[in-house]
N, C-alpha and C positions, 0 to 999 in steps of 0.2 A: 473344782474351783467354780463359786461363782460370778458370775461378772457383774459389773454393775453399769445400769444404761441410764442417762440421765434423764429426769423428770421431762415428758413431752410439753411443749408449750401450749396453753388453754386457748383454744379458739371461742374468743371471748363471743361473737355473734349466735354460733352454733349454742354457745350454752344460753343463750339467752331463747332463742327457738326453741331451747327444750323446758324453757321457763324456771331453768336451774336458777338464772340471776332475780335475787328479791328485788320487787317493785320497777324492774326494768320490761318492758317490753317491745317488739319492733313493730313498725308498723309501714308497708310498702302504699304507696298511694298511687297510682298509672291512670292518667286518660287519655281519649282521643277526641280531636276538633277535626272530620272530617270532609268539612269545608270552611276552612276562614276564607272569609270573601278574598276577591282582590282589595288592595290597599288600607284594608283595616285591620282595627286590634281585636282579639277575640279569645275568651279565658279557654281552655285546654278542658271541655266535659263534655257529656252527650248533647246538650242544649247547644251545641253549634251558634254561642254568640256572650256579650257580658254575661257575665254571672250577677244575681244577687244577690246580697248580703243584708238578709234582714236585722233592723236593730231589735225586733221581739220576736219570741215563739209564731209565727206566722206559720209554720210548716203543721199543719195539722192536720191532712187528710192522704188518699192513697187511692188510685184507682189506674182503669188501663186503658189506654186509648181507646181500641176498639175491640167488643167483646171475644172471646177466645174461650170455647165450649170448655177443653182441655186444662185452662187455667182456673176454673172457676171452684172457688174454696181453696185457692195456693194460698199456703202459708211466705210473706217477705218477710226477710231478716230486714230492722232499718237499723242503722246505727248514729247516731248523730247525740248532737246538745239538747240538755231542756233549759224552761227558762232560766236558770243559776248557773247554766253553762255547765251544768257537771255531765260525764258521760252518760248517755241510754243505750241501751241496746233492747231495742221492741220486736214482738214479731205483729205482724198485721194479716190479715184474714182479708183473702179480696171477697168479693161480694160471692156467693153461691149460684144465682140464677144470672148475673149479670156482670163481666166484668170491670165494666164501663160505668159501674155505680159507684159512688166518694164514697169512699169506710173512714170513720174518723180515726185516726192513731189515737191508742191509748195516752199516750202523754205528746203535748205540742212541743215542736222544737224551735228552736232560734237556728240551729245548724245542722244539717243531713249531710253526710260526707259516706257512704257509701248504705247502698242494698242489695241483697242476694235472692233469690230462686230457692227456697225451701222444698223443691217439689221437683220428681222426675217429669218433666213437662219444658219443652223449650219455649219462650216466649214470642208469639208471632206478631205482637204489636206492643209498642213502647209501655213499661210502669210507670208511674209519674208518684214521686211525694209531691205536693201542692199545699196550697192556700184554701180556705174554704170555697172560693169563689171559682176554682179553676183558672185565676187569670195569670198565675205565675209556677213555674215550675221551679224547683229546687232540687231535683233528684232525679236520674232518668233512668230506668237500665232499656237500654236499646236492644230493638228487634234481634234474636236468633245470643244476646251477648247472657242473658240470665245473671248478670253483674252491671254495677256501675263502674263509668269510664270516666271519673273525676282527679281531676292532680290537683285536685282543693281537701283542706284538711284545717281544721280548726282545735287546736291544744286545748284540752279537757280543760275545767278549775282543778286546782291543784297536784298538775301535772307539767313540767316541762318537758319539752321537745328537745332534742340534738341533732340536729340537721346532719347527714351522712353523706348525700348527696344529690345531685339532681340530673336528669339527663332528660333529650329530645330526638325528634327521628323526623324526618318528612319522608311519610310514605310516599309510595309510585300511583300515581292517579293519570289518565292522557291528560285533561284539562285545568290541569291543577299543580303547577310548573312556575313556581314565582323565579324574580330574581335572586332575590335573596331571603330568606327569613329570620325574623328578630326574635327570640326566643328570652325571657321575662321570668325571674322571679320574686315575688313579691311576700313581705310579712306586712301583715296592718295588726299594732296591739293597740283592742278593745280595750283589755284591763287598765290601760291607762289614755283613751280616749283619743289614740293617734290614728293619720289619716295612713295609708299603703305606704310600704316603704321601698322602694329598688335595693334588693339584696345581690344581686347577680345579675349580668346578662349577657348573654352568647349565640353565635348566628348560623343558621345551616344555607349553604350554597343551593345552588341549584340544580343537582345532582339529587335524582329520588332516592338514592341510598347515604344522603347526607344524616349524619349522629354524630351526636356528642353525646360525652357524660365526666362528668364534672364533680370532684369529690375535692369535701371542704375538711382542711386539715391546721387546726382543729375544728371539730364539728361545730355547725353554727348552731346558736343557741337562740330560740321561742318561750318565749314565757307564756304563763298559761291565758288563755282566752284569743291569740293570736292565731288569726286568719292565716294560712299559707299556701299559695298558690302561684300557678304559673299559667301565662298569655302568651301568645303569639303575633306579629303584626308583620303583614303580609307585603312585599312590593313587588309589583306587576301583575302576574296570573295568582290567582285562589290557590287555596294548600289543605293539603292533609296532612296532618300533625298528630301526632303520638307524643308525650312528656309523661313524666312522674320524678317523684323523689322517694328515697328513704329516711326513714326516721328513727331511731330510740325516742321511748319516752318514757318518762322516768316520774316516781312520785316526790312531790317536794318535802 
């Protein structure tokens, strides 16, 4: 005799991580801000302060704070927008004899939302994507982290987003014990020339082992070219903050 066992039910995520689902794919975004001043607001990435959002490719160069023998000729993954907002993903070459020297990225971006360490070499001083000028950072990967620590992420053209969900964390730091914290998520849609928008917001106590996380049912929806990110705003003592979100993103 044989029996019959009914059809298991499809773990629709897992199959998307094995890239079984056409044009869908997931995309995890995690940073950390860890020092928001006291009483201010401060976006959730390595730059420890506003983010900014350039309105043209301005991101066009790469180099490392302070030279690093061991890094010199690493290959970075960048991944970010060019000017049409369609996805890049570039590798960049830091300088050979110097790592402290601008390499220009092969293509300029408008948006950098993450970089990787290409190379068995841990990084003993910050990566910076930049401006030609050095005056503004838009990408960091911090000392010892050989990634970026961004909860900022911008929707390819011809991609939408499904927002999954979002979550935050106030690490344990001695001096860095607010009363409360404000935790922020925001869309701004470029494509259609609007300013930030408050999607969500939820607060952690002042307990260092304060977390949330927060899932949106049904998933919230980003059209393409939309900024998405998340801030924090401090009151009393300074904080160390952890955030990200999850995403599907899918082709239109």
């Amino acid at each position: 005799m044989i029996s019959s066992y009914p059809t298991p039910p499809t773990d629709f995520l897992l199959e998307v991580a094995k890239g079984n689902i056409g044009g869908v794919v997931g995309v995890n975004k995690f940073g950390r801000n860890m020092d928001i001043a006291a009483g201010t607001t401060e976006d959730i990435w390595d730059g420890s302060a506003l983010y900014s959002f350039p309105a043209t490719a301005l991101m066009t160069s790469i180099s490392q704070t302070t030279d690093q023998v061991a890094m010199r000729g690493a290959t970075i993954e960048v991944q970010g927008l060019d000017a049409s907002w369609d996805a890049v993903t570039q590798n960049a070459t830091l300088d050979a004899s110097d790592t402290t020297t601008v390499v220009t990225l092969t293509t300029a971006l408008i948006r950098c939302f993450r970089m990787k360490v290409l190379a068995n070499v841990v990084g003993a001083s910050e990566i910076r994507v930049h401006n030609a000028g050095e005056t503004q950072d838009y990408a960091i990967i911090g000392t010892g982290n050989n990634q970026t620590e961004m909860a900022i992420y911008t929707v390819p053209n011809g991609k939408t987003a499904y927002l999954v969900d979002y979550y935050a964390n106030m690490n344990p730091a001695a001096t860095k014990d607010p009363t409360t914290m404000q935790i922020r998520l925001w869309f701004r849609d470029n494509g259609n020339g609007h300013e930030s928008r408050l999607m969500n917001t939820l607060g952690l106590d002042a307990d260092a082992t304060s977390h949330f996380s927060h899932a949106f049912n049904p998933y919230m929806i980003a059209t393409q070219k939309t900024d998405i990110y998340i801030d924090g705003t401090t009151v009393g003592k300074a904080a160390d903050i952890s955030a990200g979100f999850d995403l599907l993103l899918g082709t239109n």
